[in-house]
Each structure stands twice: as C-alpha cells, then as structure tokens.
C-alpha positions as CSV (number, residue, x, y, z in Angstrom):
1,X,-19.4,48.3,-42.1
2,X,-16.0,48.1,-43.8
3,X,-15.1,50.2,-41.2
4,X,-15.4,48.0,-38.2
5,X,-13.1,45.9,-39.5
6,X,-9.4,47.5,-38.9
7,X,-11.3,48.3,-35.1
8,X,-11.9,44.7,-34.8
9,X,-8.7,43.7,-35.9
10,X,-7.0,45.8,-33.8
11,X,-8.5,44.9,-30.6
12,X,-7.9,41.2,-31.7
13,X,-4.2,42.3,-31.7
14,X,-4.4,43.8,-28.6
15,X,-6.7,42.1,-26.3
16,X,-5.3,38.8,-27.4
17,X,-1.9,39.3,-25.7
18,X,-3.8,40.9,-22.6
19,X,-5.4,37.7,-22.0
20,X,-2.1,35.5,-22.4
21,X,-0.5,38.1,-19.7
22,X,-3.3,37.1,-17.8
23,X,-3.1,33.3,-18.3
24,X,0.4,33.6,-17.2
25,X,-0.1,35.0,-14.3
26,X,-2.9,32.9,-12.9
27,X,-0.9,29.8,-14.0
28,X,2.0,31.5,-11.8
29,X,0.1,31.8,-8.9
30,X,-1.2,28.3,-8.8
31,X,2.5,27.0,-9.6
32,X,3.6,28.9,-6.6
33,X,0.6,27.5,-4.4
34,X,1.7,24.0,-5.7
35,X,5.4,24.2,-4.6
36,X,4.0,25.5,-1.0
37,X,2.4,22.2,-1.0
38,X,-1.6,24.0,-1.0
39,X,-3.1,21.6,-3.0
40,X,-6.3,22.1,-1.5
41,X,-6.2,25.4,-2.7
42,X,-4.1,24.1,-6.0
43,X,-7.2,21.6,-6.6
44,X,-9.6,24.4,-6.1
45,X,-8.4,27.0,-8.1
46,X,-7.8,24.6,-10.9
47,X,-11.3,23.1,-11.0
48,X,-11.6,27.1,-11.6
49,X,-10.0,27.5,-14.5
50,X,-10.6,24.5,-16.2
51,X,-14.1,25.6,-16.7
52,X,-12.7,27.5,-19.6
53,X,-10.6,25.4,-21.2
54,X,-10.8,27.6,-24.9
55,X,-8.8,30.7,-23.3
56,X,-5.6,28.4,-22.0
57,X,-2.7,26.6,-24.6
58,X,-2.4,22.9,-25.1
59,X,0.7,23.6,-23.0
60,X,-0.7,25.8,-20.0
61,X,-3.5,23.0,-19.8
62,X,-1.5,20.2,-19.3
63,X,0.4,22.1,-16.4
64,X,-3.1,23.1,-15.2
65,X,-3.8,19.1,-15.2
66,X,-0.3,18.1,-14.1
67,X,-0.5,20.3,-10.7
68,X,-4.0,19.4,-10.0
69,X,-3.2,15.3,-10.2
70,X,-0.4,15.3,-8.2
71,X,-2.5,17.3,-5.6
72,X,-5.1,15.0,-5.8
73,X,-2.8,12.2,-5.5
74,X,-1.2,13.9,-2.8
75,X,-4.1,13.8,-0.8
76,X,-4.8,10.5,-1.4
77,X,-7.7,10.5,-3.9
78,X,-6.4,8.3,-6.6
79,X,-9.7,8.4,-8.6
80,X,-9.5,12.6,-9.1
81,X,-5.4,12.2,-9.8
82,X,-6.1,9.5,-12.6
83,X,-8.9,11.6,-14.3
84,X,-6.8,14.8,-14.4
85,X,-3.7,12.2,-15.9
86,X,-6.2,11.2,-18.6
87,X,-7.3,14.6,-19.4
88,X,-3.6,15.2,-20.3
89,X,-2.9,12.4,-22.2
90,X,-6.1,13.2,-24.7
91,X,-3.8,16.1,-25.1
92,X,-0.9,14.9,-25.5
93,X,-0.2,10.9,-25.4
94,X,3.0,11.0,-25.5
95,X,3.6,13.1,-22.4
96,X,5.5,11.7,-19.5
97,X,6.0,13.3,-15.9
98,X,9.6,14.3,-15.2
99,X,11.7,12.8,-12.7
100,X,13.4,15.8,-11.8
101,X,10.4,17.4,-9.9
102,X,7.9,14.7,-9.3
103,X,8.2,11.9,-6.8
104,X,9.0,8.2,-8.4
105,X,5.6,7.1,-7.0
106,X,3.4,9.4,-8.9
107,X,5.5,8.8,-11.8
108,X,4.6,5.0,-11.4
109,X,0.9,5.7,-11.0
110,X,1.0,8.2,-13.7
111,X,2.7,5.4,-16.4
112,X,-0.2,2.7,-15.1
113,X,-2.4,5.5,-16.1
114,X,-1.0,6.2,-19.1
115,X,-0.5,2.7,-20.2
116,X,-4.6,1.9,-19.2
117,X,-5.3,4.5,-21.5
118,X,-3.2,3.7,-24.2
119,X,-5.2,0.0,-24.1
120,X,-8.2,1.2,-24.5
121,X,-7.9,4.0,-26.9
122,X,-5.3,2.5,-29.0
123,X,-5.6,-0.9,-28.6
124,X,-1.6,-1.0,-27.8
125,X,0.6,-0.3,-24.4
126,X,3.2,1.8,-24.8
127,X,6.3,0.9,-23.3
128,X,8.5,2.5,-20.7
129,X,12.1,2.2,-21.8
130,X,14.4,4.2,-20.8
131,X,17.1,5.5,-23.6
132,X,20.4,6.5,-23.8
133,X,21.4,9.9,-25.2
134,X,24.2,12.2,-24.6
135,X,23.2,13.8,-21.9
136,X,24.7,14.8,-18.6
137,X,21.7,13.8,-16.2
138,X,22.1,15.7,-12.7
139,X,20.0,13.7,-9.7
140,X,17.8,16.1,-7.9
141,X,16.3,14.7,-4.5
142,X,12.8,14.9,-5.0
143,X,10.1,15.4,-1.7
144,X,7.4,12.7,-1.2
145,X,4.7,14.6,0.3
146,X,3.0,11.9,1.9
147,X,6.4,9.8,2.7
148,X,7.1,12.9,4.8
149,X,4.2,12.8,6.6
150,X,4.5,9.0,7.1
151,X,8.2,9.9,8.7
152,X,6.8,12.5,10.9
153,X,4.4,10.2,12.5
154,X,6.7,7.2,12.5
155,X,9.6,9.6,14.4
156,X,7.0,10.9,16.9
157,X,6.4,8.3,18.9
158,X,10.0,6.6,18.0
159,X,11.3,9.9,20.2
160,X,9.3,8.4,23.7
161,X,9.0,4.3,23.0
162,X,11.6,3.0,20.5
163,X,9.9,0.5,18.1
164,X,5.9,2.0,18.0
165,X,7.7,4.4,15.0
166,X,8.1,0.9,13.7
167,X,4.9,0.2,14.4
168,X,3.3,3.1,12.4
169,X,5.1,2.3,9.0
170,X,4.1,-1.1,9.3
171,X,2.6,-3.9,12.0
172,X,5.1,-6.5,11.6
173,X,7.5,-8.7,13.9
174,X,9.9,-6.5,13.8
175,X,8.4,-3.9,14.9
176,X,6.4,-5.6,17.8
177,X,10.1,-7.1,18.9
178,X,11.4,-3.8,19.5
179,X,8.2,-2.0,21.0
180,X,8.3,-4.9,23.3
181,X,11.7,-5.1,24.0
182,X,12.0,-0.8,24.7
183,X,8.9,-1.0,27.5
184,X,10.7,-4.2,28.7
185,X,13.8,-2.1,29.4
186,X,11.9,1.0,30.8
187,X,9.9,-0.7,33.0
188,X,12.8,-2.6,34.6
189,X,14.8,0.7,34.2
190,X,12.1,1.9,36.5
191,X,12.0,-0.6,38.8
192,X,15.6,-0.3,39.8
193,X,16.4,2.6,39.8
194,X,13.6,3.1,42.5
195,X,14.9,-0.4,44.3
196,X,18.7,1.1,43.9
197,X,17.7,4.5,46.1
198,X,15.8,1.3,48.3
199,X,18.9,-1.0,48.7
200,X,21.2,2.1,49.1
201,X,19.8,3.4,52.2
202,X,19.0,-0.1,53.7
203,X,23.2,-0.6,52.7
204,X,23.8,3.3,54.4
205,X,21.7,2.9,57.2
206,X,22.9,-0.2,58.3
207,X,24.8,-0.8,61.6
208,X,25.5,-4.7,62.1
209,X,28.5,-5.6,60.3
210,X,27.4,-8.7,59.8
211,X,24.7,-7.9,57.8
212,X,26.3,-4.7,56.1
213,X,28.2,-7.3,53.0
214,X,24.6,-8.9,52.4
215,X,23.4,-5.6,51.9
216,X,25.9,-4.3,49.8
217,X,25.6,-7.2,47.3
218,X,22.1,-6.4,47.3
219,X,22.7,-2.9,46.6
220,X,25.4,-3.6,43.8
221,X,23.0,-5.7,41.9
222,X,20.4,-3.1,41.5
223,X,22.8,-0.5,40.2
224,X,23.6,-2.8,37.9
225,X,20.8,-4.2,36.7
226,X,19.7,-0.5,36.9
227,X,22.4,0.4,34.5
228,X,21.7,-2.4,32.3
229,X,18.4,-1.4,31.8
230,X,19.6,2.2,30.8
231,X,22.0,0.8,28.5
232,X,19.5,-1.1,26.6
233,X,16.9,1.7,26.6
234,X,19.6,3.8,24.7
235,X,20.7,1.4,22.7
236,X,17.1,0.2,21.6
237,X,16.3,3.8,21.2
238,X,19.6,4.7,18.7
239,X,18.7,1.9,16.7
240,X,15.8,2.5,15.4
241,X,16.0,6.6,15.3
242,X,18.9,5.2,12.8
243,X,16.6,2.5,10.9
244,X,13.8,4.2,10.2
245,X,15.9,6.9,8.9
246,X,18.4,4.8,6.6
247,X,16.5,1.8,6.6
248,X,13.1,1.7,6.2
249,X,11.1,0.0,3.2
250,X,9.9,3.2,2.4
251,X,12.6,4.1,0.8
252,X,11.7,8.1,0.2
253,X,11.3,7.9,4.4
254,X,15.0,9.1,4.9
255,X,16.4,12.3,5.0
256,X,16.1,13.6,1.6
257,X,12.4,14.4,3.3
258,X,13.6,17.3,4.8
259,X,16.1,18.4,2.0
260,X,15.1,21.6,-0.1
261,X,12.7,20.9,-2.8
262,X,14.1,21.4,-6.2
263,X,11.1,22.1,-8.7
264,X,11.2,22.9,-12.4
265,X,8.5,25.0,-14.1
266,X,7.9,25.9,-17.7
267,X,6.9,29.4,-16.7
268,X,8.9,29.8,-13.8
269,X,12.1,28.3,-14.5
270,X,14.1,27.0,-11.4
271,X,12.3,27.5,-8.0
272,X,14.0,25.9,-4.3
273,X,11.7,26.0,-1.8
274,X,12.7,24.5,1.7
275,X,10.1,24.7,5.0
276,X,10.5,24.6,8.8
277,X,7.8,22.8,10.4
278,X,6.7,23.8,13.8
C-alpha cells in the first residue's frame, strides 16, 4: 500500500497541470466567441462549464460569469445577467467591471446589482467613488452592442424618409416634425417636377404670343417650387443623417459604433476586433 502513494502523487503532479491547460483553453475559446459578439453560443457554452464549478479558479469563474452576464444583458434578459453578476460577487464583493472593455450601461446595471446585493447580504451599500491615483488613464472607445443595433435600424429608414430614423429611437415631436415635414417635401417634390415637364410643353408647344408670357410664368413657378421642394428634401435629409449620428440622446449611438473594438483579457491579453456588416 505504501507503494501507491509516490504513483498517486505523481499523477497528482501531473494531471493537475493537464487539467489547468485545459481550463485555459476552453476559457480561450469562449473569450474569443465573446469578442465575436456569439453570446448565444457564449451563454451556452458557459451554462456548460459552470456545471463543474470545483475544476475552474476563483479567477477563471468570475470571467466564466463576467462573459455570460454581459451576454445575457446583451440580449436583453436582465433577470439571467443579474444572476450571473451575483454569482460573482459571492466570489468576490469587491469586484467591479472595467471601463476599458465593457459598455458604461452594463457597468451601471452591474453597480445597481452590486449595491442590491451588498444590502441584503451586508446590511450596507457600498459606494461608487471614483479615486484619484497616479495613473495615466488611456480612453478606449467601447462598443454598445445593442446601441449599434439601435443605430442600424434608426439609419435604415433615415437613408429613404428623413425623420422615421427619429422615429425608431424614440416617438416624440421631434421626430414626427421631421417625418412630416420630409414626405411633405417629397410629395410636392413629386408633384412638380411632373407639373414642370406639364407646364414646359404647354410653354414649348405654344403658338399665340399672347398667351406664350402666361405660360412661361406658369412654367417658371413650377421649376421653382420644384427646386424648392428638392432643396428641402436634401436639406431635411443632411440634418438628421448628421443628428442622429452626433446628436442623439443615446449617446453610444454615434460613430464610435463602428470603431474597432478594444477588449482586454486576463488570459488573452490585448485583442482588436473590428467587423464589416453586410
């Protein structure tokens, strides 16, 4: 029997970093599904490996729990994003999400998390200040996944009919004055150009000089008026192209959307990732 022991202690020594290799590697995988923005697959593969919770560090778990709230938040189910928040704070209570690779509204939701568990477990909030050290602190545009969303579909329709991209972020006044006011200017952009082509024959075609003055004036208006209209339609339609990028109340709607995303890993290090939509 006394034997088996230097066996077993070898294979301890052995198998124990095997398994850490492993760990890593399955943690890289889902880190790299997680900067692709997979988080159905990020939320899947998670619920996975949670199961076992005894094989994975303190540390590994709280990036396991990290990735698998954001995706959750992500896709908009609050309830899943706050358990996997609280699962990391029974780890570690003092841990905070860091502004150089997560979006300022998760952060937010993550704090009111934090400090609703703090409440009840402790009995006290902890505060968010912010303190000064000396430290050179670099700003990093971060990606809101669903603000990018939200500025696709806004743009969309803002491309066609100036003012229903308004209309998408939000039903308001504003954005109901300049829906109506672009089909204002495209129907009457319509309407003369046709009546122009109308008035310019009639002006063209006619023989009695008499007459041929009346026509022209008639004539001049509508290119005019039809010019007008064109003038407003492109004007309307510059406008709000330009507010809903620079802006907009959503203030993650602009064009740090469509910047590279700068993400920071404990087992990866560094990692930009930047994607062409199609």
């Amino acid at each position: 029997m006394n034997k088996l022991f230097p066996i077993i202690f070898l294979c301890l020594v052995f198998v124990k970093p095997l398994l850490s290799q492993d760990n890593k590697e399955v943690i890289k995988d889902l880190t790299q599904k997680f900067s692709h923005f997979e988080y159905s697959d990020v939320i899947e593969e998670a619920s996975q490996l949670i199961k076992d919770k005894d094989q994975f560090t303190k540390l590994e778990l709280i990036e396991i729990y990290r990735m698998k709230g954001i995706a959750h938040f992500s896709m908009l189910d609050e309830d899943q994003a706050r358990l996997s928040f609280i699962e990391i704070l029974k780890i570690d209570t003092s841990y905070a999400l860091s502004p150089s690779n997560t979006s300022p509204k998760i952060i937010s939701f993550f704090d009111k998390v934090k400090n609703e568990y703090l409440i009840s477990v402790e009995g006290k909030q902890d505060k968010i200040t912010v303190v000064k050290h000396d430290t050179v602190y670099v700003p990093v545009t971060v990606r809101d996944t669903l603000a990018a969303h939200r500025l696709r579909q806004a743009l969309l329709p803002s491309l066609f009919v100036p003012g229903t991209g308004h209309l998408v972020l939000g039903s308001n006044l504003k954005s109901w004055t300049l829906t109506t006011l672009s089909i204002a200017s495209i129907a009457t952009g319509i309407f003369y150009i046709i009546d122009t082509n109308k008035k310019e024959k009639e002006y063209l075609q006619e023989t009695d000089l008499n007459e041929v003055s009346g026509k022209y004036n008639k004539y001049n208006f509508s290119y005019r008026m039809r010019n007008l209209a064109i003038i407003s339609y492109v004007t309307l339609w510059l406008y709000c192209q330009f507010d809903i990028l620079f802006f907009s109340d959503e203030k993650s709607l602009r064009l740090s959307s469509y910047l590279p995303d700068i993400r920071v890993s404990p087992f990866n290090g560094f990692s930009l990732n930047y994607q062409i939509k199609f």
